[in-house]
N, C-alpha and C positions, 0 to 999 in steps of 0.2 A: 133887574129881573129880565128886561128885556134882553139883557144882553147872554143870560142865561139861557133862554130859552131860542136864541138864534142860534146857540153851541148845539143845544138840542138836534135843534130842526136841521141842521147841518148835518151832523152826526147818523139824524133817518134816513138822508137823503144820500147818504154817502154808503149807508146799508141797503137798499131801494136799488142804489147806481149798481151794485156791486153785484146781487143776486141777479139785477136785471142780465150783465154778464154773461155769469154763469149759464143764466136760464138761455141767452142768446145762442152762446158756446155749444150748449149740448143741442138744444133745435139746429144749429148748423154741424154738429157732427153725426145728429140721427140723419138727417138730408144728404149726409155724405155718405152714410150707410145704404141708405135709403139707393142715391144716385149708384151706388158699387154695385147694388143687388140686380137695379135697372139693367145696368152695364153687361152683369151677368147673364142676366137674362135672356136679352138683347145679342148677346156673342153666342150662346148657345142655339137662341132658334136660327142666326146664322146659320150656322154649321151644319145644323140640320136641313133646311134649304138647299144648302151647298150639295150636301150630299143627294136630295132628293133630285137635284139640276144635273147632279153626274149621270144618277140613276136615269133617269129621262134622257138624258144625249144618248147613252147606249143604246138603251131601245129604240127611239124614234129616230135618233142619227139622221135632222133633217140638214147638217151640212155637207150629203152627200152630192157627187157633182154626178153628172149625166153617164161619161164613162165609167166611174166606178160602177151605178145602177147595171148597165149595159155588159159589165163584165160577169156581174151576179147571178144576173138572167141567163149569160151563156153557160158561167157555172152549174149554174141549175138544172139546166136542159141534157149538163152532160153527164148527169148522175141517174142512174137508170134507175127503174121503179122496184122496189126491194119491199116483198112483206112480211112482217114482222111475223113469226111464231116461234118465237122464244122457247126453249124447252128448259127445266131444269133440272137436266142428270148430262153425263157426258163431256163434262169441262171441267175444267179451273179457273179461280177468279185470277184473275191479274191484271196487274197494273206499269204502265212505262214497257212492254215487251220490246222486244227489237224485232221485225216483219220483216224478212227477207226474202222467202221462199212462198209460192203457189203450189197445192197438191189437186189435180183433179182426180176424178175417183167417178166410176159406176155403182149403181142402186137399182135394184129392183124389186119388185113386194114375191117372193116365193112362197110362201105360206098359203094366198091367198088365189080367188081366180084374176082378179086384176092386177096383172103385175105392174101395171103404171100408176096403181092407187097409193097416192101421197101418205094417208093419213096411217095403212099397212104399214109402208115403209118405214116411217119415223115410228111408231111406237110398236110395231111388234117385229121390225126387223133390228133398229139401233138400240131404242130402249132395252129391251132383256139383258144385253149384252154391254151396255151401259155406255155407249159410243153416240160421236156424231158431229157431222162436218161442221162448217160455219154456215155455208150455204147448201140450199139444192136447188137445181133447176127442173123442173116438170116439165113434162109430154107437149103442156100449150109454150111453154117457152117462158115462165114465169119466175120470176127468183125468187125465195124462199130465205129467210135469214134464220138459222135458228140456233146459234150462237153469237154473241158479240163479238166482235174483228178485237178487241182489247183480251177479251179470255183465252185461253189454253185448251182445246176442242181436242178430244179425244177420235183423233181419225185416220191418222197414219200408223199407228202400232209400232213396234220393231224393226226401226227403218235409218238407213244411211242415205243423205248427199253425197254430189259428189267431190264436196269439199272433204268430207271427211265427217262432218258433222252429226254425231247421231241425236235423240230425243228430239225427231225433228216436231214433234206439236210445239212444244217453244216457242218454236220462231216461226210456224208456219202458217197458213189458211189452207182449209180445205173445201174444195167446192163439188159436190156429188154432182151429175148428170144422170137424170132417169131414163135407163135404158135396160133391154137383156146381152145376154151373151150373143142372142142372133140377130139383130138391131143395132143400127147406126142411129148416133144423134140425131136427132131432125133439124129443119133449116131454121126453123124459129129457137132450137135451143145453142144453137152455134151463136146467130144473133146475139142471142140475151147474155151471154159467156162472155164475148167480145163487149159487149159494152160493160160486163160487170168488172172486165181483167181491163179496160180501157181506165176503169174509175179507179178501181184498186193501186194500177201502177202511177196514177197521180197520189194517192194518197202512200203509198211506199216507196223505198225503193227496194226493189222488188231484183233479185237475184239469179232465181230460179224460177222456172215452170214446167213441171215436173208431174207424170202420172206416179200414179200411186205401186205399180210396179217396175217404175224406172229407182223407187226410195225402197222395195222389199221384194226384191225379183225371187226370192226362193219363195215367198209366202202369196204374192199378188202377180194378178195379171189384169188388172185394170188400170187402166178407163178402156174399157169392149169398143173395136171398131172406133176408135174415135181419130180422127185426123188432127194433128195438133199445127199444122200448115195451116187451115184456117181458121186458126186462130192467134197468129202469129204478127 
C-alpha cells in the first residue's frame, strides 16, 4: 500500500513540477513582453527628446562663439528699416525666381492736392490700373515694401534690357521714388535708396541698375531728375 501510494505522490508531484514550469515559462515570457514594451517605450520618448533638443539648439543656438554674435549685429545694422504694407493686386506669386536686374521708377499722387501723399499714390494711382513696385521711398526718406522681393511686381510693363531680355518683371525689382516731373529726389531719399540697393546687391547678384526709361524708352521717361552717380 505504501508503496502505492508513494507512485501516487510521486506522480502529483511530478504534475505540480511540471505546471509549476509552464506557469514559470509564461510569467518570464509576459516579463519579456512586458520588458519589449518598456523598451519601446523608452526609445520612442528618446526620440522625441532628441527631436525636441534639435528643436531647442536652433532656436537658442547657445554654442555661438563671440564673433559669430559680432558679425550678426553688423549684419543687422546693415539692413535698413523697411515697412511693411503689403498690398494684394499687382503681382504674381512666385517662388525660386532668378533677381538680376534693379528698375527705379517715379510716383506721384496726381489726382489729388498732395502730390507726395503715399496712401493717393498706392491705391488711387497703382491700384486702378492694377500695378506696383516692390518698394517705394517717400518725401521723409522712408521705405515702404509692398511687394515681396520673391513675387513677380507688376512695374516695368513693355520693356527690354540691354541684354536682350524682355518680360523684365521676372527677373526684376522695382523701386519707385516720390517725386514730380519738376522735383529732384531729396537727400534723405538718395540715403534710403543707397542703403536699400546696398542691401539688395548683398542679397542678389544684381546685374543691372536701370531706370525705368532706360527698359521702355518709347513709353517712359522716368525716374524725373534723378542722378544715378549717387547712387552708384
Amino acid at each position: 500500500m505504501k508503496s502505492y501510494f508513494g507512485k501516487i505522490s510521486l506522480i502529483v508531484a511530478s504534475i505540480f513540477f511540471l505546471s509549476g514550469c509552464d506557469f514559470l515559462s509564461s510569467q518570464k515570457e509576459e516579463v519579456k513582453l512586458e520588458n519589449n514594451k518598456i523598451l519601446e517605450i523608452k526609445k520612442e520618448e528618446s526620440t522625441d527628446n532628441l527631436e525636441e533638443n534639435i528643436q531647442e539648439n536652433i532656436s537658442t543656438d547657445n554654442s555661438r562663439d563671440d564673433t559669430k554674435e559680432k558679425n550678426e549685429v553688423k549684419d543687422a545694422e546693415s539692413v535698413p528699416q523697411i515697412i511693411n504694407k503689403l498690398v494684394d493686386w499687382g503681382f504674381s506669386k512666385s517662388e525660386n525666381r532668378k533677381i538680376d536686374t534693379i528698375i527705379i521708377h517715379s510716383s506721384y499722387n496726381a489726382v489729388g492736392k498732395d502730390s507726395h501723399n503715399l496712401e493717393d499714390i498706392i491705391y488711387k494711382e497703382y491700384k486702378p490700373y492694377g500695378v506696383s513696385p516692390h518698394y517705394i521711398i517717400s518725401r521723409d526718406g522712408k521705405i515702404y515694401r509692398l511687394v515681396l522681393d520673391k513675387n513677380i511686381a507688376y512695374h516695368a510693363g513693355e520693356s527690354k534690357v540691354p541684354d536682350g531680355r524682355t518680360s523684365v518683371n521676372n527677373f526684376s525689382l522695382g523701386i519707385e521714388i516720390v517725386n514730380t516731373k519738376s522735383e529732384k529726389p531729396n537727400e534723405a531719399q538718395y540715403n534710403a535708396l543707397r542703403n536699400l540697393l546696398t542691401y539688395l546687391k548683398s542679397e542678389y547678384k544684381i546685374k543691372y541698375m536701370l531706370g525705368h526709361s532706360d527698359i521702355a524708352p518709347s513709353r517712359k521717361d522716368d525716374p524725373w531728375n534723378f542722378d544715378f552717380e549717387r547712387v552708384k
